[in-house]
LOVO-142496 format. One line per field, with one value per residue: y negated, z negated, x negated of N, C-alpha, C in turn; residue number from 1. Coordinates in nm, 2 decimals, decimal comma. Layout:
<rs>
nnorth c(Y ...) $
nup c(Z ...) $
neast c(X ...) $
canorth c(Y ...) $
caup c(Z ...) $
caeast c(X ...) $
cnorth c(Y ...) $
cup c(Z ...) $
ceast c(X ...) $
i c(NUM ...) $
</rs>
This chain:
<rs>
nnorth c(0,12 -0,23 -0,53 -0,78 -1,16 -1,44 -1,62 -1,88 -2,13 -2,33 -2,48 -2,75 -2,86 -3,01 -3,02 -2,92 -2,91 -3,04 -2,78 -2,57 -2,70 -2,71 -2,45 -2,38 -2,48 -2,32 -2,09 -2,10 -2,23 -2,02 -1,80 -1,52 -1,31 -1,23 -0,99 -1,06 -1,04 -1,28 -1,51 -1,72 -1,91 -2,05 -2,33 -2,24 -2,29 -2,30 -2,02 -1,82 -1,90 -1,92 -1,63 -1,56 -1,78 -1,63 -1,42 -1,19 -1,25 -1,19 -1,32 -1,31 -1,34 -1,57 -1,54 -1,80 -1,76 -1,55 -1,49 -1,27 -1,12 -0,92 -1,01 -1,25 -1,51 -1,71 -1,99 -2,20 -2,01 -1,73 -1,43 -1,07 -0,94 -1,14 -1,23 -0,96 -0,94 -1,12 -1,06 -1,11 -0,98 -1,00 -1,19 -1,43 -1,49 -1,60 -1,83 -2,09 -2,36 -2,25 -2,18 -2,37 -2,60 -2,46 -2,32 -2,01 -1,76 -1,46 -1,25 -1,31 -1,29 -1,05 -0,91 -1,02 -0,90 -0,61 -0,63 -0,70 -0,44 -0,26 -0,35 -0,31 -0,47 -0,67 -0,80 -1,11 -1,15 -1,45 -1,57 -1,72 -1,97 -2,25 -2,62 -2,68 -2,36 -2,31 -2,43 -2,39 -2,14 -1,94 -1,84 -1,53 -1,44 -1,48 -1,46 -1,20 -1,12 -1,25 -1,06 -0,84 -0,86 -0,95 -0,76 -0,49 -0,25 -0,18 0,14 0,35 0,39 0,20 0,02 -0,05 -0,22 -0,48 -0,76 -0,95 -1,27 -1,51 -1,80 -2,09 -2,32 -2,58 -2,64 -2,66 -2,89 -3,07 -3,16 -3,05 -2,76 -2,43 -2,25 -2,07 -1,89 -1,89 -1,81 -1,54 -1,42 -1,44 -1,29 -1,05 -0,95 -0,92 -0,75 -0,56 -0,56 -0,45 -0,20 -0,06 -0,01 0,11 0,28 0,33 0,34 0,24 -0,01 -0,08 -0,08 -0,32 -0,63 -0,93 -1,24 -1,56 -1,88 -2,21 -2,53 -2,41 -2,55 -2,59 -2,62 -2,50 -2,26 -2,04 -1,96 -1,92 -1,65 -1,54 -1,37 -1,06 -0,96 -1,15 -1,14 -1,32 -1,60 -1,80 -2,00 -2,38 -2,73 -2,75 -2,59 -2,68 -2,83 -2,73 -2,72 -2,70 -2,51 -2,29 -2,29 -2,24 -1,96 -1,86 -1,83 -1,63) $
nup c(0,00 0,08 -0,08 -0,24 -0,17 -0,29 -0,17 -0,25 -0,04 -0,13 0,05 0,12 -0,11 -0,48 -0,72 -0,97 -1,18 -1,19 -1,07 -1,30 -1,43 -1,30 -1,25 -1,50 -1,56 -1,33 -1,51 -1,70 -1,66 -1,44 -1,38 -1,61 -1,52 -1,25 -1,01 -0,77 -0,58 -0,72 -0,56 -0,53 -0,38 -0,39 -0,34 -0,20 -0,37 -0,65 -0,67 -0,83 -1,12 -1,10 -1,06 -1,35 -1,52 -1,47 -1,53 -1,75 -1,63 -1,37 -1,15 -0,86 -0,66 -0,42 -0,15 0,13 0,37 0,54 0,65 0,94 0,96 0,78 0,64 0,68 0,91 0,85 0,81 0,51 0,54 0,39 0,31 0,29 0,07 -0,13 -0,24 -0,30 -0,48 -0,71 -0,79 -0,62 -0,43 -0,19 0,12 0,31 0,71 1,00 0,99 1,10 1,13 1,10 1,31 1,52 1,46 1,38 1,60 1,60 1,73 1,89 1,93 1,72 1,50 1,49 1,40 1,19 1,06 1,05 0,91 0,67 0,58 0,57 0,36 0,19 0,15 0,08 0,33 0,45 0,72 0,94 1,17 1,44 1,67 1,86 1,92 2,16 2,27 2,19 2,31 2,56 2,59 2,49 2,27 2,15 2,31 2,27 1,97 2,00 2,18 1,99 1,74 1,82 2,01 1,74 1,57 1,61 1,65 1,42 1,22 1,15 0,85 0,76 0,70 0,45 0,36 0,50 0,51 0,68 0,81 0,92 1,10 1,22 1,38 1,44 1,23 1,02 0,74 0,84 0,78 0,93 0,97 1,02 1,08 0,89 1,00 1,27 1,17 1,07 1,31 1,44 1,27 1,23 1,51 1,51 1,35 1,49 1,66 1,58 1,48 1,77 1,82 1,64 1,45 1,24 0,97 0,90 0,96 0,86 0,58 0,55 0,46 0,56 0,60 0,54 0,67 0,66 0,57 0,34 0,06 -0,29 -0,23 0,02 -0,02 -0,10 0,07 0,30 0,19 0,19 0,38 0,55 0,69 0,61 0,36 0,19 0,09 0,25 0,10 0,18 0,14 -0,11 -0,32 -0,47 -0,65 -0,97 -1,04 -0,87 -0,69 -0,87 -0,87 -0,61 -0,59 -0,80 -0,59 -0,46) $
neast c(-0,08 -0,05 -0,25 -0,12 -0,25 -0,38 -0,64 -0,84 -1,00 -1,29 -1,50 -1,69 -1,73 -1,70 -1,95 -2,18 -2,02 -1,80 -1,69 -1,71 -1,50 -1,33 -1,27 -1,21 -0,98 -0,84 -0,83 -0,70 -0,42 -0,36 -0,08 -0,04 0,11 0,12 0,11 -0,08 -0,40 -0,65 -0,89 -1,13 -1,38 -1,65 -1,87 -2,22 -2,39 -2,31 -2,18 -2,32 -2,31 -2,04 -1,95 -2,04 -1,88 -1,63 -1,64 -1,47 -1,21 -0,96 -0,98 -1,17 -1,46 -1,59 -1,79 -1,86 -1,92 -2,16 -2,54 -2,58 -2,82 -3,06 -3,33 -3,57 -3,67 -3,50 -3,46 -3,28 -3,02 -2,85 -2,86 -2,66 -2,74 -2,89 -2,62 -2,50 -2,63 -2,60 -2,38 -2,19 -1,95 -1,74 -1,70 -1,63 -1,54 -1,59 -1,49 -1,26 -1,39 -1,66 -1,67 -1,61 -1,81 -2,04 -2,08 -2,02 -2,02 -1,79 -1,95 -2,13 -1,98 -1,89 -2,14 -2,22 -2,00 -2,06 -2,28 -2,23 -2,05 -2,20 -2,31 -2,14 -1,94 -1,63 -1,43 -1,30 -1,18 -1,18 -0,93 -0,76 -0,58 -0,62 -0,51 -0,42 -0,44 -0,21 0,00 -0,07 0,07 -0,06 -0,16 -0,11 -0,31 -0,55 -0,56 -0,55 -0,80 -1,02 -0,98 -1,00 -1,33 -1,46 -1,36 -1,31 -1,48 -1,52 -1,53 -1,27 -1,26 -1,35 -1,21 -1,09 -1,21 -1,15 -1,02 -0,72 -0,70 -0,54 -0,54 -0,39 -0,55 -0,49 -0,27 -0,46 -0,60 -0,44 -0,18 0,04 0,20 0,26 0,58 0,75 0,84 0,76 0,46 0,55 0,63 0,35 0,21 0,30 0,27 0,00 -0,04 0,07 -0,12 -0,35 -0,21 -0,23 -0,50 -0,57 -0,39 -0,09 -0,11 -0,35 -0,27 -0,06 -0,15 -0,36 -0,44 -0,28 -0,34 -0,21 -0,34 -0,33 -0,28 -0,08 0,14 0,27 0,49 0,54 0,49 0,63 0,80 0,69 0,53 0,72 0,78 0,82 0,54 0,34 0,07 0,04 -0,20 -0,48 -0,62 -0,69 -0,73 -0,54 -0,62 -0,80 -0,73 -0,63 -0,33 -0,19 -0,26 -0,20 0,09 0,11 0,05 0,24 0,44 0,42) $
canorth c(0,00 -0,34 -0,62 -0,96 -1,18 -1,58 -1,72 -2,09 -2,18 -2,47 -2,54 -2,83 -2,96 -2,99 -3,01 -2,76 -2,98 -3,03 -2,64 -2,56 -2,76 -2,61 -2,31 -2,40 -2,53 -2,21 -1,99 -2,21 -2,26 -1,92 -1,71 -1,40 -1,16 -1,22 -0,92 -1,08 -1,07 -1,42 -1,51 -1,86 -1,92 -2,23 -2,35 -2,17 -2,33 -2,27 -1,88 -1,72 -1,96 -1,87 -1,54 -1,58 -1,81 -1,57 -1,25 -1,17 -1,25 -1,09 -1,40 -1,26 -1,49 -1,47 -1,65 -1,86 -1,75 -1,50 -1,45 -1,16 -1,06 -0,88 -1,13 -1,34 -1,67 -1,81 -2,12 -2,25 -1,95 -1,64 -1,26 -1,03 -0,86 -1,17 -1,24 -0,85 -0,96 -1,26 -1,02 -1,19 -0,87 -1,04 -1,27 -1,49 -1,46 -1,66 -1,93 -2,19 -2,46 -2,23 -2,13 -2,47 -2,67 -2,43 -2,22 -1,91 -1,65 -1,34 -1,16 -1,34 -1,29 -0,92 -0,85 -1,03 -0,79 -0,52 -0,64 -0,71 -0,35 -0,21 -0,36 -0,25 -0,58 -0,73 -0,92 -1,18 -1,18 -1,49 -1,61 -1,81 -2,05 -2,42 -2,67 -2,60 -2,22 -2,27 -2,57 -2,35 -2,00 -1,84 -1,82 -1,44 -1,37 -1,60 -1,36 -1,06 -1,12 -1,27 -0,94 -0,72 -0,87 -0,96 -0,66 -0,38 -0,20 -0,10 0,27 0,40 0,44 0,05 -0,09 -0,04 -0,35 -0,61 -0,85 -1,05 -1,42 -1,53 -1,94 -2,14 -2,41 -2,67 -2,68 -2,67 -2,96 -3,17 -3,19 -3,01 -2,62 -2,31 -2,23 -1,98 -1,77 -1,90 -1,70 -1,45 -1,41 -1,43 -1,24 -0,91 -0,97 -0,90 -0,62 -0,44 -0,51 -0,33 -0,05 0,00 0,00 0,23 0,35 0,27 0,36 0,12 -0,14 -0,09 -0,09 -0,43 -0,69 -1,05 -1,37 -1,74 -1,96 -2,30 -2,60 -2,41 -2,60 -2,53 -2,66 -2,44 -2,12 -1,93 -1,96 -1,86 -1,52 -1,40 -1,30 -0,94 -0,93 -1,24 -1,08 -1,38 -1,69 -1,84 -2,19 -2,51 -2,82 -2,72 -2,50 -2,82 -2,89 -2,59 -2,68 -2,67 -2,35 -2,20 -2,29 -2,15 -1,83 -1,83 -1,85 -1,50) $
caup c(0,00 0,10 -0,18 -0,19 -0,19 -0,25 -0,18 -0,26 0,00 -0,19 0,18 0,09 -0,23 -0,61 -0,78 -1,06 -1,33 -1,12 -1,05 -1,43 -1,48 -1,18 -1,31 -1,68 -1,55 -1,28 -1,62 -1,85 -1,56 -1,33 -1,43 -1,62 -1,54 -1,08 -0,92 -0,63 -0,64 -0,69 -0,52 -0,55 -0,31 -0,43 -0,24 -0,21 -0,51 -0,74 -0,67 -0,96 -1,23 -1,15 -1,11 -1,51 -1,57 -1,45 -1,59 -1,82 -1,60 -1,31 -1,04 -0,76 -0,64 -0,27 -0,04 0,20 0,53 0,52 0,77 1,02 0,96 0,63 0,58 0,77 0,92 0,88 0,69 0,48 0,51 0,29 0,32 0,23 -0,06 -0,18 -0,27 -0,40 -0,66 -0,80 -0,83 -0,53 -0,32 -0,10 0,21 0,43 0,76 1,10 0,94 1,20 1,09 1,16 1,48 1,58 1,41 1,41 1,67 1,56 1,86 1,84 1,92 1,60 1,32 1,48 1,36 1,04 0,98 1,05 0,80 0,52 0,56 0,52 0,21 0,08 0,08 0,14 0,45 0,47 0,85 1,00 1,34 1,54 1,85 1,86 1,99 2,35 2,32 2,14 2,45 2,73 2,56 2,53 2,15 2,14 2,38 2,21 1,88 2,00 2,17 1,88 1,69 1,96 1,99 1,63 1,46 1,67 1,66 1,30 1,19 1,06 0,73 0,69 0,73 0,34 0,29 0,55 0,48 0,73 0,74 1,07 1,04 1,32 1,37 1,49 1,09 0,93 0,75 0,95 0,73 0,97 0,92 1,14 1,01 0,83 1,16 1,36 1,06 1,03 1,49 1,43 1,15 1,30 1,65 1,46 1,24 1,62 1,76 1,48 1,51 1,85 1,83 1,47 1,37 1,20 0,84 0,88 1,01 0,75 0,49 0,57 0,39 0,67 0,51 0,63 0,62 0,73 0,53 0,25 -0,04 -0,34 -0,14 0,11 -0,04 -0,13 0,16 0,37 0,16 0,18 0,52 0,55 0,76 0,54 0,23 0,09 0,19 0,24 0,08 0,15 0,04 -0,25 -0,36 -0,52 -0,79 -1,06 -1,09 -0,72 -0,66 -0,94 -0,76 -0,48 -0,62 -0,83 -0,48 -0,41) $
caeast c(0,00 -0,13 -0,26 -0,08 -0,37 -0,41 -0,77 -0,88 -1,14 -1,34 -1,53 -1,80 -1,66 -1,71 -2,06 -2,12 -2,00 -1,66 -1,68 -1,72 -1,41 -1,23 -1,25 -1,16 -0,78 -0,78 -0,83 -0,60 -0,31 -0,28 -0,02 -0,08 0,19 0,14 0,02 -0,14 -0,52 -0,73 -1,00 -1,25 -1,47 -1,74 -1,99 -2,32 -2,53 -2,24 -2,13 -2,39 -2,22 -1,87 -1,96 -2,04 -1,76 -1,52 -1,64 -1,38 -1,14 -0,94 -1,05 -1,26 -1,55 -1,61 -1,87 -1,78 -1,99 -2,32 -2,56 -2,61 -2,95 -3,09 -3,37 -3,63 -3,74 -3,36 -3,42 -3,10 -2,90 -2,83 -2,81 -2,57 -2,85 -2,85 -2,50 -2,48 -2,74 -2,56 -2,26 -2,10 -1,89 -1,68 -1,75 -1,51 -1,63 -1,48 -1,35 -1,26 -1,48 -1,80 -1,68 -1,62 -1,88 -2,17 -2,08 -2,04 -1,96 -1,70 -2,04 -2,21 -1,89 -1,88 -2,27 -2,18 -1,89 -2,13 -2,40 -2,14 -1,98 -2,28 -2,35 -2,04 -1,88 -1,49 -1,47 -1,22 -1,21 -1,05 -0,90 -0,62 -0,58 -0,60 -0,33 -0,39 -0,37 -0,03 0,07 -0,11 0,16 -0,21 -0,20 -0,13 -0,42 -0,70 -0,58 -0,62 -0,92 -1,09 -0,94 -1,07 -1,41 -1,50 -1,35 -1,26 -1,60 -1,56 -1,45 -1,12 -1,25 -1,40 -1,07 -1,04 -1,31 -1,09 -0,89 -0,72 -0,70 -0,47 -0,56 -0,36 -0,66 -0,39 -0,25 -0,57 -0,63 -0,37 -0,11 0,11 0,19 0,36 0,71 0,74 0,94 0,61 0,37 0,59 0,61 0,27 0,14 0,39 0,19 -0,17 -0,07 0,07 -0,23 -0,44 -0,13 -0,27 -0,63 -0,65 -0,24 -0,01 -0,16 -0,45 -0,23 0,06 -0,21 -0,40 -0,33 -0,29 -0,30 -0,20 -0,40 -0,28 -0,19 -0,03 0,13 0,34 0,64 0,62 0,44 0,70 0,92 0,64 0,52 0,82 0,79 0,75 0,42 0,30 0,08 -0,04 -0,28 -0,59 -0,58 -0,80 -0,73 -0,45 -0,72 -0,91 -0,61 -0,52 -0,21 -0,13 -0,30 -0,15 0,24 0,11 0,01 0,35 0,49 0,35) $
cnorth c(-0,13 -0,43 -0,71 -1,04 -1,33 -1,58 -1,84 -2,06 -2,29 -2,53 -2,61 -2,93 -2,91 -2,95 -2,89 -2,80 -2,97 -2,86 -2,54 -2,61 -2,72 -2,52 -2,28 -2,39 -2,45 -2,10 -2,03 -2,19 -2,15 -1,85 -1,58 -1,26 -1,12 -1,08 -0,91 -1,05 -1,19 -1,40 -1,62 -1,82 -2,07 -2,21 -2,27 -2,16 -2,29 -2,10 -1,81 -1,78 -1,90 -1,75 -1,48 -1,55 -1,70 -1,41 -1,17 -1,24 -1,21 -1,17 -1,34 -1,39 -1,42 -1,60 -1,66 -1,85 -1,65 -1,54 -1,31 -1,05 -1,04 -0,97 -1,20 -1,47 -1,74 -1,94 -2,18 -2,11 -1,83 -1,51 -1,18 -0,95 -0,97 -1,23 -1,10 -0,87 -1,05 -1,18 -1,05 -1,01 -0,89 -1,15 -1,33 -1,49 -1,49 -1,75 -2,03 -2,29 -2,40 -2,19 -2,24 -2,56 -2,62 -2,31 -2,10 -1,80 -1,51 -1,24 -1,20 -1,32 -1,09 -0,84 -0,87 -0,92 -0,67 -0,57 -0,62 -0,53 -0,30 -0,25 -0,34 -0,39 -0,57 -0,81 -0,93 -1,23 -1,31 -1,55 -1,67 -1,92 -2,16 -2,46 -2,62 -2,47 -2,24 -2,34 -2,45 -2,17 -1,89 -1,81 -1,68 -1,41 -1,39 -1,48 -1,23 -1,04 -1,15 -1,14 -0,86 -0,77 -0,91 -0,83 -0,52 -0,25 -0,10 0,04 0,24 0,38 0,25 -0,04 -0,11 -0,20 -0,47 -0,61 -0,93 -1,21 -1,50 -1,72 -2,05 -2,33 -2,55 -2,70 -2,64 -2,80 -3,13 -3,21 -3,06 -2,83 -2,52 -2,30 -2,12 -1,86 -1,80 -1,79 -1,56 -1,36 -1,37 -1,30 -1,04 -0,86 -0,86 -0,73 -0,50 -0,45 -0,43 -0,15 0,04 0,04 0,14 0,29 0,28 0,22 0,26 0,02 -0,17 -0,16 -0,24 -0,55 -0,86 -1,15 -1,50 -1,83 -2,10 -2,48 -2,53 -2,47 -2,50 -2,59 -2,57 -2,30 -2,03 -1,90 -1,85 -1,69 -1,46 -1,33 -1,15 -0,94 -1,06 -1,18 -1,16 -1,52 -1,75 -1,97 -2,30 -2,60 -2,86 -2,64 -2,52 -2,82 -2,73 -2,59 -2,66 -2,55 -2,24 -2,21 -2,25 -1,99 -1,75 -1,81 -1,68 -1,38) $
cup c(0,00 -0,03 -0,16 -0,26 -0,19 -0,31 -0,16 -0,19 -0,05 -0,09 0,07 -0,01 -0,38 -0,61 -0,90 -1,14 -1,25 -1,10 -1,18 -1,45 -1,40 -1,27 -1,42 -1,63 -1,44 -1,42 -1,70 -1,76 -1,46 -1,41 -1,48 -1,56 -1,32 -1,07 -0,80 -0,68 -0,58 -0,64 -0,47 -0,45 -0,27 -0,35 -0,33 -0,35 -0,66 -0,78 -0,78 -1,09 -1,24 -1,10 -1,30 -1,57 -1,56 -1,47 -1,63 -1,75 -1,45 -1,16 -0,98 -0,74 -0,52 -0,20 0,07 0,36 0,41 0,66 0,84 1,01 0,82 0,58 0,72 0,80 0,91 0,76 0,68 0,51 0,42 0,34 0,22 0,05 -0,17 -0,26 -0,33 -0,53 -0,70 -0,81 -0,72 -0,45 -0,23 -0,02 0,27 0,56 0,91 1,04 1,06 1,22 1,14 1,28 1,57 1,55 1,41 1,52 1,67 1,63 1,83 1,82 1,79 1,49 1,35 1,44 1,20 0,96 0,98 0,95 0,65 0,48 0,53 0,39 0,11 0,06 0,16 0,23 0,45 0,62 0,88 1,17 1,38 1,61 1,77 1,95 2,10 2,35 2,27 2,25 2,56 2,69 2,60 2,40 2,12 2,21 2,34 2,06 1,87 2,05 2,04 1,80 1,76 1,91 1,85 1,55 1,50 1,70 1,57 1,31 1,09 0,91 0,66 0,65 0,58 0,30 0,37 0,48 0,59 0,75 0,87 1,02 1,19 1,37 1,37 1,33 0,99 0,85 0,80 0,91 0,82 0,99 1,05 1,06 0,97 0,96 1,29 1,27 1,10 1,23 1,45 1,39 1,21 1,41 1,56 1,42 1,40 1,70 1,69 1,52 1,69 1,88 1,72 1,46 1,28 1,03 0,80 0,88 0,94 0,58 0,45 0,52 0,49 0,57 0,58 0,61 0,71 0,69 0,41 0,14 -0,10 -0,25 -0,10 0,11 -0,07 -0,02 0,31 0,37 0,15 0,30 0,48 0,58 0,68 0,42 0,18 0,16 0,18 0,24 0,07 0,01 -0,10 -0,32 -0,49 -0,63 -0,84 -1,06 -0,94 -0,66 -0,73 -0,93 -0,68 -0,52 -0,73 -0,70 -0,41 -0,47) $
ceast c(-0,09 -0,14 -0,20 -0,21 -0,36 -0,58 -0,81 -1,00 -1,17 -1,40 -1,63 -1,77 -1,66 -1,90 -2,05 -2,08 -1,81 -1,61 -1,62 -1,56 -1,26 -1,17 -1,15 -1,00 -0,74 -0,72 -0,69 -0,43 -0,23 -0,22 -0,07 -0,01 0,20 0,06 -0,07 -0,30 -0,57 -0,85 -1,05 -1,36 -1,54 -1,83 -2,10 -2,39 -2,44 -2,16 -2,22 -2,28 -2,08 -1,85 -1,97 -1,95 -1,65 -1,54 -1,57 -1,25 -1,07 -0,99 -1,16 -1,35 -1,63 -1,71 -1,82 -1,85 -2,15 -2,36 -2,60 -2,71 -3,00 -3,21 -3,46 -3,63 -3,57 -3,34 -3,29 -2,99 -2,91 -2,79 -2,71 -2,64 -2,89 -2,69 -2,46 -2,57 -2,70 -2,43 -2,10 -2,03 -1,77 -1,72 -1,61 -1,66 -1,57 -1,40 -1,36 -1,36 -1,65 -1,79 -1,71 -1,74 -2,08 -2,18 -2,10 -1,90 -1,85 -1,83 -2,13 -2,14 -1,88 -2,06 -2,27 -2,11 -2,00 -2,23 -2,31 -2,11 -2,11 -2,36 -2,23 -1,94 -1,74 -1,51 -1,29 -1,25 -1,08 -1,07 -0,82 -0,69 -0,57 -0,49 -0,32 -0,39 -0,24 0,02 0,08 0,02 0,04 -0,26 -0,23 -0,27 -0,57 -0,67 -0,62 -0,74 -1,06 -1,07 -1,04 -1,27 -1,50 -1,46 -1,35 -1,34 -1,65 -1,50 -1,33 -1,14 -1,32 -1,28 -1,03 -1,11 -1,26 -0,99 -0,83 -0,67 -0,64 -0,46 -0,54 -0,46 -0,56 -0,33 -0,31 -0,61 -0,55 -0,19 0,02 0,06 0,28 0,51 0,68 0,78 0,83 0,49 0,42 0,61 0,43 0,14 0,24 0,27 0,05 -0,14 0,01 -0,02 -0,32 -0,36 -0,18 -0,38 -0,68 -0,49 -0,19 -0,04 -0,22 -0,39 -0,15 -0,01 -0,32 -0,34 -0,37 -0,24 -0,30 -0,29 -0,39 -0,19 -0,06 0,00 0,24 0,44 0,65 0,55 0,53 0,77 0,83 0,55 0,63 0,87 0,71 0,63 0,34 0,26 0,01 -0,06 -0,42 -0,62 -0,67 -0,77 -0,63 -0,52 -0,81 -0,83 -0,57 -0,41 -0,10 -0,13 -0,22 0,00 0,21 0,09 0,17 0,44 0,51 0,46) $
i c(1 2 3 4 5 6 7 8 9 10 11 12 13 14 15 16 17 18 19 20 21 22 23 24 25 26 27 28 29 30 31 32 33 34 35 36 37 38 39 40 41 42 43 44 45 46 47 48 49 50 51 52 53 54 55 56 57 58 59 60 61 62 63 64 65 66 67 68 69 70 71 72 73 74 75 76 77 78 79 80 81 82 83 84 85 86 87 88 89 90 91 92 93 94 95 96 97 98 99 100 101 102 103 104 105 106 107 108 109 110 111 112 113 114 115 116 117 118 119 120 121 122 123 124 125 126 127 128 129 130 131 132 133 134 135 136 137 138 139 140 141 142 143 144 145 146 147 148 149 150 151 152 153 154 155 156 157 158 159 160 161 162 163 164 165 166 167 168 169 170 171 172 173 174 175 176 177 178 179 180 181 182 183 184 185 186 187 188 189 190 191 192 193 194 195 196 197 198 199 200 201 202 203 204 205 206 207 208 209 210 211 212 213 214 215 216 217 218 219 220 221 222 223 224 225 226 227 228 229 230 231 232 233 234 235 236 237 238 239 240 241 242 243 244 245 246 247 248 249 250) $
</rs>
C-alpha cells in the first residue's frame, strides 16, 4: 500500500539559526496523530544539524539534489556517501529549478537515480511541462518522456526506494496552481504510464505527489484526489504553521 507523503522543499533559504528555529515550530506545531510521512529538506550546510535536531522524532530529512558521480574533481557538489554519513537517506532529484537553471539533462537525473539507488537511498524523483507544453496540448508527452528517460531504466525491485514528485513548472512559485481535476487528470496519466512500463503492483504501490503551489487553502481539496498521495511543498514549507495545515490537509 502506498505512503501519503508531505515534503517541505526549503530550496536556498534559512541560515542555521533560522533552520534551528524552523524546526523548533515544525516539532511544537505538526500534528501527532497524521499518518502521512514528513520530510524537510534544508539547504546543504544545514542537513547534519537537522539530522540531530530531528532525531527523536518521526520527520525525515532529505537533500535537496546530489551529484552523479561517487567522488572526484567536482568542486561544490556532494556525493551520495557523503550524505549517508551525515545520516542523510533520502535525495530529491529533477527538481525543476535544476533542470532549468543548471541544466540538468534526463540523461544526468537518470545516472543520479542510478548512483542514489545504489547507495540505498529514497529518490524523490521529479518532473512536469511548462506553460507552452500545457498551450502546445504536449503536457502528457513532455511527462512521460521525462518518466521514460530519467527513470525507466531502474528494476522492478527498486521501485520500493521512489517517490514521485509530478511538479507542473507553470504553478511553481507563480502563485497560480492546477485544479485539483487537472492534478488529479494528471497524476492518474503518470501512475498508467508506470502501469505500462512495470504493472500494476509497482504502479498501485507508488506513492505521486504534487508539487505545485500548495497551500493550506487548497491542500486538502487537492489530496483528496485518488491518484494524489500527498505533496511536495515550496514556499508554504518556510512557515510551521502553514505547513503543518497542509499536512492536516492529508
Amino acid at each position: 500500500m502506498r505512503k501519503k507523503i508531505v515534503a517541505g522543499n526549503w530550496k536556498m533559504n534559512k541560515n542555521s539559526e533560522e533552520t534551528e528555529d524552523l524546526l523548533n515550530d515544525l516539532i511544537d506545531k505538526l500534528p501527532n496523530d497524521v499518518e502521512a510521512q514528513i520530510i524537510v529538506a534544508p539547504t546543504f550546510v544545514n542537513l547534519a544539524s537537522a539530522v540531530d535536531h530531528l532525531e527523536y522524532t518521526n520527520i525525515i530529512v532529505a537533500a535537496q539534489n546530489m551529484h552523479q558521480n561517487e567522488n572526484g574533481a567536482y568542486t561544490g557538489e556532494i556525493s551520495a556517501d557523503m550524505l549517508k554519513s551525515i545520516g542523510v537517506n533520502t535525495v530529491i532529484i529533477g527538481h525543476s529549478e535544476r533542470r532549468a537553471y543548471f541544466h540538468e539533462t534526463d540523461t544526468i537525473l537518470a545516472q543520479k537515480v542510478t548512483t542514489a539507488l545504489k547507495h540505498d537511498m529514497t529518490v524523490i524523483f521529479c518532473f512536469g511541462e511548462e506553460l507552452k507544453d500545457r498551450k502546445d496540448n504536449q503536457h502528457f508527452n513532455v511527462v512521460e518522456n521525462q518518466l521514460r528517460d530519467g527513470l525507466f531504466h531502474i528494476a522492478n525491485e527498486d521501485w520500493e526506494k521512489i517517490v514521485l514528485a509530478y511538479e507542473p513548472v507553470w504553478a511553481i512559485g507563480t502563485g497560480e496552481t492546477a485544479s485539483p481535476e487537472q492534478a488529479q487528470e494528471m497524476h492518474e496519466f503518470i501512475r498508467e504510464t508506470v502501469i505500462k512500463r512495470y504493472g500494476a503492483t509497482i504502479a498501485e504501490d507508488v506513492s505521486i505527489l504534487y508539487g505545485g503551489s500548495v497551500k493550506p487553502e487548497n491542500a486538502k481539496e487537492i489530496f483528496s484526489k485518488p491518484d494524489v498521495d500527498g505533496g511536495l511543498i515550496g514556499g508554504a514549507a518556510l512557515k510551521a504553521s502553514d505547513f503543518a495545515k497542509i499536512v492536516e490537509g492529508i
